[in-house]
C-alpha positions as CSV (number, residue, x, y, z in Angstrom):
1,X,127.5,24.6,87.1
2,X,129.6,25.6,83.8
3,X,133.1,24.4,84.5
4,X,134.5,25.9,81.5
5,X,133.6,29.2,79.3
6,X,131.9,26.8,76.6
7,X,129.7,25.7,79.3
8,X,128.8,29.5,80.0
9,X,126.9,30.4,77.0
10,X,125.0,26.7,77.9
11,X,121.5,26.2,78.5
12,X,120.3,29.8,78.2
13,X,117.4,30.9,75.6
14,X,118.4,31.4,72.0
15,X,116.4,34.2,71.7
16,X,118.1,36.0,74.7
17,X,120.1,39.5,74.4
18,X,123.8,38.8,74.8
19,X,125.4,41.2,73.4
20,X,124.4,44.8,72.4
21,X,126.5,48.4,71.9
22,X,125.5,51.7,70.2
23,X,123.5,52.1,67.4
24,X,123.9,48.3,67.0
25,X,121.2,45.0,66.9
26,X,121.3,42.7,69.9
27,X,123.6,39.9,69.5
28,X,121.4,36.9,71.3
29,X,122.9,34.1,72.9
30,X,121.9,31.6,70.1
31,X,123.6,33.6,67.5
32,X,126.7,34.1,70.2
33,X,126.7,30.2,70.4
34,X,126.4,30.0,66.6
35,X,129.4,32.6,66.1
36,X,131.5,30.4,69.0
37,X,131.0,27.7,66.4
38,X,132.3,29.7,63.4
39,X,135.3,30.9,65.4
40,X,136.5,27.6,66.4
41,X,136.6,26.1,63.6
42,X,138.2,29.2,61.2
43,X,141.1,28.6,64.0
44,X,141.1,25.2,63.6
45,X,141.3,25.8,60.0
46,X,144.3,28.2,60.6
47,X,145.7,25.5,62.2
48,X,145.6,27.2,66.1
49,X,145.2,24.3,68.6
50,X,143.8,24.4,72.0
51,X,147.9,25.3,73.5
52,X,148.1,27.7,71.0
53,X,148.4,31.6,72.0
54,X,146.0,34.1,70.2
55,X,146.6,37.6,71.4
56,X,143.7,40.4,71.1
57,X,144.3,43.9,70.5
58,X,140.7,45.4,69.2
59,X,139.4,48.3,70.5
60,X,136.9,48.0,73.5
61,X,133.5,47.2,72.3
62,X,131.2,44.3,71.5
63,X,133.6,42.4,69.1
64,X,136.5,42.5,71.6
65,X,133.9,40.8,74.2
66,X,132.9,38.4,71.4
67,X,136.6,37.6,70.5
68,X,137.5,36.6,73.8
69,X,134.2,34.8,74.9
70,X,134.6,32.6,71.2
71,X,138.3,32.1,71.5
72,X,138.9,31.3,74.6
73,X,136.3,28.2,73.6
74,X,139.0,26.9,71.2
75,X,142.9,28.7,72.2
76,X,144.3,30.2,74.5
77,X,143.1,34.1,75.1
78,X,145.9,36.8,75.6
79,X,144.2,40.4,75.4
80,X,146.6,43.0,75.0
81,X,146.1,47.0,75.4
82,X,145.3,48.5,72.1
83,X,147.3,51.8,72.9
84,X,150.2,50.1,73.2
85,X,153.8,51.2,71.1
86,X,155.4,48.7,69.0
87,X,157.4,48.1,71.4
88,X,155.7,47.3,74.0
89,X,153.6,44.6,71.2
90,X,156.9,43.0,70.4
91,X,157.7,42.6,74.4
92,X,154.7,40.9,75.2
93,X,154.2,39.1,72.2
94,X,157.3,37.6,72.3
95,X,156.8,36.6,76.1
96,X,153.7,35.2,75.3
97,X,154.9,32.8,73.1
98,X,151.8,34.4,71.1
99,X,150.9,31.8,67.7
100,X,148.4,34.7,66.6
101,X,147.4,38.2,66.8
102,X,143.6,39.0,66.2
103,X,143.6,42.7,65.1
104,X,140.4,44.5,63.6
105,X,139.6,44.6,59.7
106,X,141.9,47.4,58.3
107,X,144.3,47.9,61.7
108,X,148.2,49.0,60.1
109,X,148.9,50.3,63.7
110,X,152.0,49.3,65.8
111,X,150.6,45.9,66.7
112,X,150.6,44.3,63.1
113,X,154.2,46.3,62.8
114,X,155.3,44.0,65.8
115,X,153.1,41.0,64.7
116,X,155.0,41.2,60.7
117,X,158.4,40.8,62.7
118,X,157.9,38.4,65.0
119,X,156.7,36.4,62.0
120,X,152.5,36.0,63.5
121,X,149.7,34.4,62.1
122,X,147.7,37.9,61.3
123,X,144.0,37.5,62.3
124,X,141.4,39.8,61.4
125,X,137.7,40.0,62.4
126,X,135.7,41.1,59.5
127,X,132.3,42.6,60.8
128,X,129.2,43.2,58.1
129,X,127.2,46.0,57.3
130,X,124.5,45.8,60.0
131,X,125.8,42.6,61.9
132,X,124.5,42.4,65.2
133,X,126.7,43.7,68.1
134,X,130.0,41.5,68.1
135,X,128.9,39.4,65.2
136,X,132.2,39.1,63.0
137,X,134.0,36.9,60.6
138,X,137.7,36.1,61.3
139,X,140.2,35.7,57.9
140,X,143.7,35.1,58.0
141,X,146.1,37.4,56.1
142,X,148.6,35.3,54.3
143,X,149.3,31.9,54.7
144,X,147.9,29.2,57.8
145,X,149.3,26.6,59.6
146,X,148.3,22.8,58.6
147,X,144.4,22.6,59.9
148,X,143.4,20.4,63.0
149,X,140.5,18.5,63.9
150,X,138.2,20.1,65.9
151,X,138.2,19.7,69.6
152,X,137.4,21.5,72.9
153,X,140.2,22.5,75.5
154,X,139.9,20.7,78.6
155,X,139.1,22.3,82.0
156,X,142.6,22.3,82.9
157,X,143.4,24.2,80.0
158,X,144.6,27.8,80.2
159,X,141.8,30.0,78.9
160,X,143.4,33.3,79.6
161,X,146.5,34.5,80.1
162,X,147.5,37.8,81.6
163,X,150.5,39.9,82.6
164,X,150.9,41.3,86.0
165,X,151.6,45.2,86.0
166,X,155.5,45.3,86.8
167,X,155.1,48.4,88.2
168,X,158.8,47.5,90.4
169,X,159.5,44.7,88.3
170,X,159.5,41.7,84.6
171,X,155.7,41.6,84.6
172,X,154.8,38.2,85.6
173,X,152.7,35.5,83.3
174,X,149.3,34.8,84.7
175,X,147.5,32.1,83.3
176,X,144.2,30.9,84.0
177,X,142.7,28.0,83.7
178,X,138.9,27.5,81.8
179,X,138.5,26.3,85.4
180,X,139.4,29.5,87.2
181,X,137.2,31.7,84.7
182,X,134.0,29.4,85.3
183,X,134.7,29.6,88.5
184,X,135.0,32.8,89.4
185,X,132.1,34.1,86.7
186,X,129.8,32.1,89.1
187,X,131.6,33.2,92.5
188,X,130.8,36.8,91.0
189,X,127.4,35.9,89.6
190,X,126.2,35.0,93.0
191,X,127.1,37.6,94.9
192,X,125.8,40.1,92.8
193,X,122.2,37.8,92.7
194,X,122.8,38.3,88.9
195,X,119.8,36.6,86.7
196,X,118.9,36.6,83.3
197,X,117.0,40.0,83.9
198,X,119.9,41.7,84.3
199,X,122.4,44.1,82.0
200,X,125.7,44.9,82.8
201,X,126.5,48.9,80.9
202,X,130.6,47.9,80.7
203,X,132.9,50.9,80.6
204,X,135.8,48.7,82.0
205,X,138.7,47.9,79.4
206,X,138.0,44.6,77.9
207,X,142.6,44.0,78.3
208,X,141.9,43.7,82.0
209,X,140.4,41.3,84.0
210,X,137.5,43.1,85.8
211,X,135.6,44.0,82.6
212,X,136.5,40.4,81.1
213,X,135.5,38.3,84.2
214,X,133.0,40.5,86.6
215,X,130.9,41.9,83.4
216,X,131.0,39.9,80.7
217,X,131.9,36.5,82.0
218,X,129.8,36.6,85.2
219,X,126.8,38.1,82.8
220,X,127.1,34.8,80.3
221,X,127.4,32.4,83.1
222,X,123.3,33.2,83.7
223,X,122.0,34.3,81.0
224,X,122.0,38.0,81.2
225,X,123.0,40.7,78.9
226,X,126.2,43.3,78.2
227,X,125.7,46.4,76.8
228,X,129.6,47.2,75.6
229,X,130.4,51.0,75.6
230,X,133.8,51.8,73.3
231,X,135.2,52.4,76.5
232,X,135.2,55.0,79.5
233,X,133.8,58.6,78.7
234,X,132.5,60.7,81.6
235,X,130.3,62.9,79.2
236,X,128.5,60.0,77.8
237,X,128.2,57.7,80.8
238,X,124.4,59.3,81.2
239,X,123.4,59.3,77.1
240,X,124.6,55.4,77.2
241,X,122.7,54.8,80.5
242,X,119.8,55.7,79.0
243,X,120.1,53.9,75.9
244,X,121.2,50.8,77.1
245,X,118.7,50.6,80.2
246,X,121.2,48.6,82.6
247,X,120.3,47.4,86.0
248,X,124.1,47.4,87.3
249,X,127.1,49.0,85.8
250,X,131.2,47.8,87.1
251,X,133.8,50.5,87.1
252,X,136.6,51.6,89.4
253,X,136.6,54.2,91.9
254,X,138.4,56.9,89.6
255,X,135.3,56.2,87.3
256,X,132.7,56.3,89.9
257,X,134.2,59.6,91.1
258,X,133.8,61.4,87.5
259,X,130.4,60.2,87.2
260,X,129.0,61.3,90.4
261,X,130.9,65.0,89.2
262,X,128.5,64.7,86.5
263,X,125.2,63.1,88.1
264,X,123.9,66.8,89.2
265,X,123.0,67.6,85.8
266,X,121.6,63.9,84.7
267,X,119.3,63.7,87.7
268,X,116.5,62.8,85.7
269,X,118.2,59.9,83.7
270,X,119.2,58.4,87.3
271,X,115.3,58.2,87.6
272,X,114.4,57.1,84.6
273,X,116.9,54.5,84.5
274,X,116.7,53.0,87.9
275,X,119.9,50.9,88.8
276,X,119.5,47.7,91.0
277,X,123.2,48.0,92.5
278,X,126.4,49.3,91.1
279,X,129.3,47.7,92.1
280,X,133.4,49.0,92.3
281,X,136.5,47.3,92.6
282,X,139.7,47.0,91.6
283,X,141.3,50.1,93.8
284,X,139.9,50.8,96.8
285,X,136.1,52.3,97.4
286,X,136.7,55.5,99.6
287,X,134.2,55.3,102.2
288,X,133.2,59.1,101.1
289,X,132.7,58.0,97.5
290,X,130.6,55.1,98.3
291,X,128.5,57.6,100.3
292,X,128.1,59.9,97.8
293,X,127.2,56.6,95.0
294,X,124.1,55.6,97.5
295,X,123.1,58.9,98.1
296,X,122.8,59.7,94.2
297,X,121.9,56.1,92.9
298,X,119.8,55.0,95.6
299,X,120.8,51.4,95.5
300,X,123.5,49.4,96.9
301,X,127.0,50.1,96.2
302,X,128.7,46.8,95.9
303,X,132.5,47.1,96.3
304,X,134.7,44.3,95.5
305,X,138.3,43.4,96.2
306,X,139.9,41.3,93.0
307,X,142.9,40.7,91.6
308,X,144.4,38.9,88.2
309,X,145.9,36.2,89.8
310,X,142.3,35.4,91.4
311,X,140.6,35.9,88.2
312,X,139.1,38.6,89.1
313,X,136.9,38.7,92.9
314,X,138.2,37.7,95.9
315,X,135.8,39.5,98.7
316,X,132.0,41.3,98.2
317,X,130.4,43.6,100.3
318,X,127.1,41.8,100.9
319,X,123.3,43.1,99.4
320,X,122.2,43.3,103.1
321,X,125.2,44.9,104.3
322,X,127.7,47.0,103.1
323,X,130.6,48.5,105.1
324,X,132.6,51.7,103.7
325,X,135.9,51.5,104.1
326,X,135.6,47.6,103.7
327,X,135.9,45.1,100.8
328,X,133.8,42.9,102.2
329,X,133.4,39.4,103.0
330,X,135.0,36.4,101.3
331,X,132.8,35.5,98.2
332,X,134.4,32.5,96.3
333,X,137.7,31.5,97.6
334,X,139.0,31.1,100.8
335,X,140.5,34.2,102.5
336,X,142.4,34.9,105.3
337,X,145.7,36.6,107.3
338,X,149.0,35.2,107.0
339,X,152.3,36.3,108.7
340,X,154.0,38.9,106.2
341,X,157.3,36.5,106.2
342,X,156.8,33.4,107.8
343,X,154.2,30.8,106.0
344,X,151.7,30.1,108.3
345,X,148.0,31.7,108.8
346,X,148.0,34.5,111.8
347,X,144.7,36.3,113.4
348,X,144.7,40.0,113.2
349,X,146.7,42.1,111.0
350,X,149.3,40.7,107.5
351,X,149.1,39.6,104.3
352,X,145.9,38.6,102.9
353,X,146.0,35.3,101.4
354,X,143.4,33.2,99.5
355,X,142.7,29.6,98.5
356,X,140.3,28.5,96.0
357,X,139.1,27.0,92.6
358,X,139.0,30.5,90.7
359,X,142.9,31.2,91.9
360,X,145.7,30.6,89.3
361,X,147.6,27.3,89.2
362,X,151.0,29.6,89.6
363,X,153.0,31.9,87.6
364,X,154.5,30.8,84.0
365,X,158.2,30.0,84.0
366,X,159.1,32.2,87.0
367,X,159.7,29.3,90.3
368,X,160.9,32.0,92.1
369,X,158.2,34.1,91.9
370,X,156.3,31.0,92.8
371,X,158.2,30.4,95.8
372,X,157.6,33.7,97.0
373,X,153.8,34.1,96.5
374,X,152.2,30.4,97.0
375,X,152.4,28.2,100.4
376,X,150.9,25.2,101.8
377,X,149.3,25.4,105.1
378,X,146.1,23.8,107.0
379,X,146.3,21.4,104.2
380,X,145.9,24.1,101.5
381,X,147.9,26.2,98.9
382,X,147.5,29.9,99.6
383,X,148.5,32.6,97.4
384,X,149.7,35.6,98.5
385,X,148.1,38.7,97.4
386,X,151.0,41.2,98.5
387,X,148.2,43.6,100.0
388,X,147.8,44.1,103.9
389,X,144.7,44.0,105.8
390,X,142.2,42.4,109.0
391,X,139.2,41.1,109.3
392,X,136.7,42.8,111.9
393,X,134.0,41.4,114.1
394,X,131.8,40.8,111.3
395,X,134.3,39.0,109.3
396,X,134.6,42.2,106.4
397,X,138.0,42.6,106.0
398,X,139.7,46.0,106.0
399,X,142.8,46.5,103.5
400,X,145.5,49.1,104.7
401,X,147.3,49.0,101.3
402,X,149.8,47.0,99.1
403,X,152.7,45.7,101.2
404,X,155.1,47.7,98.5
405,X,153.3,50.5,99.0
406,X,153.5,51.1,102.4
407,X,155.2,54.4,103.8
408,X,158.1,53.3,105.9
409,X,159.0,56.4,107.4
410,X,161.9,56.4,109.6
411,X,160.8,53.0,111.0
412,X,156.9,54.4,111.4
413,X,154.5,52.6,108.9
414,X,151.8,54.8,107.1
415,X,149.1,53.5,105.2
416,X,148.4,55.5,101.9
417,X,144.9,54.7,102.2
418,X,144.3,56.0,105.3
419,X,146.0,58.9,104.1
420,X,143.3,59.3,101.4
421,X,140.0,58.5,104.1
422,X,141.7,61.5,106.1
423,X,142.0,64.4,103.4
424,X,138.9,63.3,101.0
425,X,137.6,65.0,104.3
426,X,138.1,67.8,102.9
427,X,135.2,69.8,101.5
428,X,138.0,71.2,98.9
429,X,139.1,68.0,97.5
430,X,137.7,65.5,95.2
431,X,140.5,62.9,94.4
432,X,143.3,62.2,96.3
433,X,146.5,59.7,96.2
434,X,149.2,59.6,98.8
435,X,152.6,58.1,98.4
436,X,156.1,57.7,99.1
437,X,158.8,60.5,98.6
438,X,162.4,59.4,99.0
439,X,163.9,61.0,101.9
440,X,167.7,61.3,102.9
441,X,167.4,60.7,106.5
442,X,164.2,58.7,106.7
443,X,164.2,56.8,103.9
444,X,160.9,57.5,102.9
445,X,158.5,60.7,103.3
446,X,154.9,61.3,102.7
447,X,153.3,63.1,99.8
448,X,149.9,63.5,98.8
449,X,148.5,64.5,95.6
450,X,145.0,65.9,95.3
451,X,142.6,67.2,92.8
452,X,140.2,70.0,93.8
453,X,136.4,70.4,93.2
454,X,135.7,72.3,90.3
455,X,135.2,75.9,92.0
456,X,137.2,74.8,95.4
457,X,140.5,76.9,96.5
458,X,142.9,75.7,98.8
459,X,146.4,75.9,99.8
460,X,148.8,73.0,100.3
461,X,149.5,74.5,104.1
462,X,145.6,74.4,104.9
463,X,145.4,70.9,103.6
464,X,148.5,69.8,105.8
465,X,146.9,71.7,108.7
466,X,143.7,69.8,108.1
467,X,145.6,66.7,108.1
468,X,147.6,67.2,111.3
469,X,144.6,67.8,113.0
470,X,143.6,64.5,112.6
471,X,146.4,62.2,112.9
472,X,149.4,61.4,113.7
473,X,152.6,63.9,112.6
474,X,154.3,61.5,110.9
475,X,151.5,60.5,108.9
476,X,150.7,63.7,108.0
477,X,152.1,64.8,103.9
478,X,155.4,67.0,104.1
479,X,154.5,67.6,99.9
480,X,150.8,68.4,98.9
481,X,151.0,68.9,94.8
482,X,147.6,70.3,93.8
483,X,146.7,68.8,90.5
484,X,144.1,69.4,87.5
485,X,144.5,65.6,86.8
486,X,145.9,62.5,88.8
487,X,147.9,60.5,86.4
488,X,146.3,56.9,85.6
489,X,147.0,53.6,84.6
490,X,145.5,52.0,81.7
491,X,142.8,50.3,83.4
492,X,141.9,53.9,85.3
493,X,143.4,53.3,88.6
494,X,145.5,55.8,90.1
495,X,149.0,54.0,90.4
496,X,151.3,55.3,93.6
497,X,154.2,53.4,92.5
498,X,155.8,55.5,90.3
499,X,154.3,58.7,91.1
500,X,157.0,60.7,92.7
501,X,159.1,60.2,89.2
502,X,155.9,61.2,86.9
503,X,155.5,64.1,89.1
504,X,159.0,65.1,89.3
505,X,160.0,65.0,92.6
506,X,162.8,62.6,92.5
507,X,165.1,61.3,89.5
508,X,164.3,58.0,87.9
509,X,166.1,55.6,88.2
């Protein structure tokens, strides 16, 4: 078993697809090995050893999967969000410690601004007329460090580093180890039963670690191919279905929901192209959605529950069985319930906490964040994943929400996810995200905001009314805001921190 993301790209057929996109020749896995080559030693030649920070910021596509599947091989990976302000660039550059910044042939935006005055090493990946998909060259504008000899990173050796969201706070440093990647590639390789017949369609953001580790990485590890879309577009999820043939496809549940509003009028593609699974995580799966996924697709929806700090997947509903509602069973590291304060593993309902191989070593340069989030106990070092959640009788394990994000009302918890299950009940409503409100007395309130399906009318007082016939009052929203369009994240998922300042119903802070 690879050990390192060298060792993925190992032992598969030369001839193999790898890499493909639109309107481009195949990249195969000889010619990816062969580019790996090239890469490492033009960094070596720039003088970028195997400590040495190389941030990414290329648009999504096959090059961005090529950079960081090459790189990482030789430096340290630090993919960065290419719509960004300079800014922003400078911040996490400057965090970073970033050596480099790899930006596309002909890029003057606000990343090489940020880059030029932080004094970078300016990369830039030069791709021929007619190269296959993420075939490139990489040249160095201005002058190099003094050259190195060549040489592989160990496995102990950060491959990829990534910052947490700070959504409430300093975003935190994740590195992970060429271990951790390897490691969790496979864990996510085997519960999928990917092989070297498969083809990943990736519409996931090649910045975050669910299109890095669960497409492209888990794809390498045995041989299979990526077909890498230039992103997320609901209007040409069908046309690239067709021309890319997948068997699976990896998206979050924001995605999932604008495809199936558009898989009426692609019925015939869905047949012609037929899936072997499809698979969701990074947010929750709403039991309705995953319904309405089967019931279109015909195949097995595959919800996973991941998370940066694991490298990606931490639990997988199983082929033979999957549970809506549920993010399945354990499928790599170890996971279980710990008490919410107290360090020490509990049976029923707390923190979920995980152990494992794929799980980051800690975060960088933060030891109280570290004493916070990492414990020993039962002879092993558990992270702490700040979401809430049990295991049932079948060992699937249920998540009520992130701890943060719970609704302390008055003293009465309310999980925003149940929330959700409740009013996507509603034959009205397509999308929904509930979160906190701040309240004078209470502390907190509940809100709810909802989009409608296309043709649907509804008023906030019939939504309440269907909402307090089904649970408790105080669960039940005191603000419904009807929306054409939820406000997302970066990555796609619908963020509830935050929300009652985007929306206007408080003042920031």
């Amino acid at each position: 078993m690879a050990t390192n993301v060298k060792s993925l790209l190992e032992g598969h057929a030369s001839d193999a697809q790898a890499l493909g996109a639109p309107g481009r020749d195949w990249l195969s896995y000889g010619g990816l090995r062969d580019l790996s080559t090239e890469v490492s030693a033009s960094l070596r030649g720039f003088g970028i050893g195997a400590a040495d920070r190389v941030a990414i910021v290329l648009p999504n596509g096959p090059e961005m999967a090529a950079a960081f599947v090459t790189i990482a091989q030789t430096a340290t990976t630090a993919p960065l969000n290419p719509a960004y302000r300079e800014d922003e660039y400078a911040f996490y550059l400057d965090d970073l410690g970033a050596k480099a910044v790899v930006l596309a042939e002909g890029y003057d935006g606000p990343a090489l601004a940020a880059a030029n005055t932080l004094g970078l090493l300016v990369l830039r990946t030069v791709v021929a007329e007619g190269a296959p998909a993420g075939s490139f060259t990489l040249i160095a504008d201005g002058a190099t460090g003094e050259a190195l000899p060549a040489s592989d990173p160990t496995d102990d050796d950060v491959a990829l580093i990534l910052h947490t969201s700070g959504t409430t706070s300093r975003p935190k440093i994740v590195p992970l180890l060429q271990s951790n990647v390897a490691a969790s590639a496979h864990n996510i390789a085997a519960s999928l039963k990917l092989s070297s017949d498969d083809r990943c369609l990736n519409v996931m953001p090649l910045f975050h670690i669910h299109g890095l580790i669960a497409a492209v990485s888990a794809s390498l590890s045995v041989g299979a191919s990526i077909w890498c879309a230039p992103g997320f577009d609901a209007l040409r999820f069908f046309g690239w279905m067709r021309d890319a043939q997948p068997t699976w496809y990896t998206a979050v549940p924001t995605m999932h929901q604008a495809i199936l509003s558009r898989a009426g009028r692609n019925a015939d593609v869905i047949t012609e192209v037929p899936l072997r699974f499809l698979r969701s995580s990074s947010a929750s799966l709403p039991a309705q959605v995953m319904e309405a996924l089967r019931e279109t697709f015909n195949v097995p929806v595959i919800e996973a529950y991941g998370m940066t700090e694991a490298a990606h997947q931490m639990c997988c509903n199983p082929f033979d069985r999957q549970k809506p509602g549920a993010v399945g069973i354990a499928a790599g590291p170890d996971v279980k319930i710990a008490h919410e304060t107290e360090n020490h593993l509990i049976d029923g309902t707390g923190e979920v906490v995980i152990s494992g191989p794929n799980v980051t070593p800690g975060y960088e340069s933060n030891p109280e964040a570290n004493a916070k989030n990492f414990f020993e106990a039962d002879g092993q070092r558990w992270f702490r994943t700040g979401d809430q959640g049990a295991f049932d009788e079948d060992g699937f394990l249920h998540l009520t929400g992130r701890l943060k994000e719970i609704i302390n009302r008055g003293g009465e918890k309310v999980s925003p996810l149940e929330v959700d299950g409740v009013l996507l009940d509603h034959p009205a409503i397509a999308q929904v995200v509930t979160f906190a409100v701040p309240h004078p007395k209470l502390g907190e309130e509940v809100a709810a905001a909802v989009v409608l399906i296309e043709g649907s009318e509804v008023t906030e007082r019939e939504i309440r009314d269907f909402a307090a016939a089904r649970m408790a009052d105080f669960k039940v929203p005191r603000k419904v805001i009807i929306l054409d369009e939820i406000p997302k994240g970066a990555t796609g998922k619908m963020q509830r921190i935050g929300l009652a300042e985007k929306l206007g119903l408080v003042e920031p802070a």
